[in-house]
C-alpha positions in Angstrom: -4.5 -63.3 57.6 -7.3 -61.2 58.3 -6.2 -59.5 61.3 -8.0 -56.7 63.2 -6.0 -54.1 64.8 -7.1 -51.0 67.2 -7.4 -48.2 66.0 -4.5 -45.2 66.2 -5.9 -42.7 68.8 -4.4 -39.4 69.6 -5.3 -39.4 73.1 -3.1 -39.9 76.2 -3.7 -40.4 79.6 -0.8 -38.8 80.3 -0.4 -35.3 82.0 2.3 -33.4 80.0 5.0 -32.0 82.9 5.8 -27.6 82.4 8.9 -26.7 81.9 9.0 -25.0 85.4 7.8 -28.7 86.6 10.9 -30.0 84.6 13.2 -27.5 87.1 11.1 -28.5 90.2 12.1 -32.1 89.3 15.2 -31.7 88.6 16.3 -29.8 91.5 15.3 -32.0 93.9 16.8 -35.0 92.2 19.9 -33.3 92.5 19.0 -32.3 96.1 18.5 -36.1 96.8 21.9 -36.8 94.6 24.0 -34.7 96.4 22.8 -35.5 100.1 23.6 -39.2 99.1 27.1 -38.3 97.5 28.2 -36.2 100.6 26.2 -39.2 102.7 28.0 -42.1 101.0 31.2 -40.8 98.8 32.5 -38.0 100.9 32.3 -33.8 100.3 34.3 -34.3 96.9 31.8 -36.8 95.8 28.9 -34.6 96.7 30.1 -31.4 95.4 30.9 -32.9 92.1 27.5 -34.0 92.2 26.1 -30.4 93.0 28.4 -28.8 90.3 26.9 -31.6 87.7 23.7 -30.8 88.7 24.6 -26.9 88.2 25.9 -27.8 84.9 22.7 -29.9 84.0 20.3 -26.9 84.8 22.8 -24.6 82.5 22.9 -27.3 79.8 18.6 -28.0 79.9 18.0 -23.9 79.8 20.7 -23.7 76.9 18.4 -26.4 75.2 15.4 -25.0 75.5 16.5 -21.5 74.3 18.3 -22.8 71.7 15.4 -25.4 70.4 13.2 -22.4 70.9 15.5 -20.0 68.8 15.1 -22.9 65.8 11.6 -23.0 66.0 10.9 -19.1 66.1 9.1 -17.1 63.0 12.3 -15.7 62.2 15.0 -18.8 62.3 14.7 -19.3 58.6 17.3 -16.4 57.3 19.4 -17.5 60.9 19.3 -21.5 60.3 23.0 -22.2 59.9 23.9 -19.8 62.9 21.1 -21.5 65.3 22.4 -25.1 64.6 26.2 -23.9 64.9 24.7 -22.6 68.1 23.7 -25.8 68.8 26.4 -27.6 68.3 28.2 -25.4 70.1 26.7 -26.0 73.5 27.9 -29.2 73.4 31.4 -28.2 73.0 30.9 -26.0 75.2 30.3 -28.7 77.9 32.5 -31.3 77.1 35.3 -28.3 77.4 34.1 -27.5 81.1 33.9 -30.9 81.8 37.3 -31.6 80.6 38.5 -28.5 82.8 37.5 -30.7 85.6 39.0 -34.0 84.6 42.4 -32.7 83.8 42.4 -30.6 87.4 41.0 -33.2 89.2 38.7 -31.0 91.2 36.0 -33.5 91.0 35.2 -37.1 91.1 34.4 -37.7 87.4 
């Protein structure tokens, strides 16, 4: 039962990504999405994939404010309004995308 086992090591290989990298990325995979949605589903298809990827970009920078917010110096006295914050982002875009399921302006 004497087993020996590597040790833990704190270092990676991997390159972290910046959070302007994380934007870079993301636009063009919803560049690539949308020229295959108008290419294979049609212009509703293709917008619905432009407006999600709108949405994702507002949802990410609502993330990283927020989770920035909660981290701050100063989020200690403001805890319970941050995480209603929070919370509230997602309600926020469930509602929108609810907007466009019950209008049908989109694909869903």
């Amino acid at each position: 039962m004497n087993e020996d086992y590597d040790p833990l090591t704190t270092e990676s290989t991997v390159t972290p990504i910046s959070h302007r990298g994380i934007l870079r990325v993301m636009a063009v995979l919803i560049g690539i999405g949308a020229i295959a949605g108008f290419a294979f589903g049609g212009v509703g298809f293709g917008v619905g994939v432009l407006f999600g990827g709108v949405l994702s970009f507002a949802n990410y920078l609502w993330l990283e404010r927020s989770t920035r917010a909660i981290f701050s110096q100063t989020a200690a006295a403001s805890t319970g309004i941050l995480a209603v914050k929070y919370i509230l982002r997602y309600a926020a875009i469930g509602l929108v995308l609810l907007l466009i399921y019950w209008t049908g302006a989109f694909p869903v």
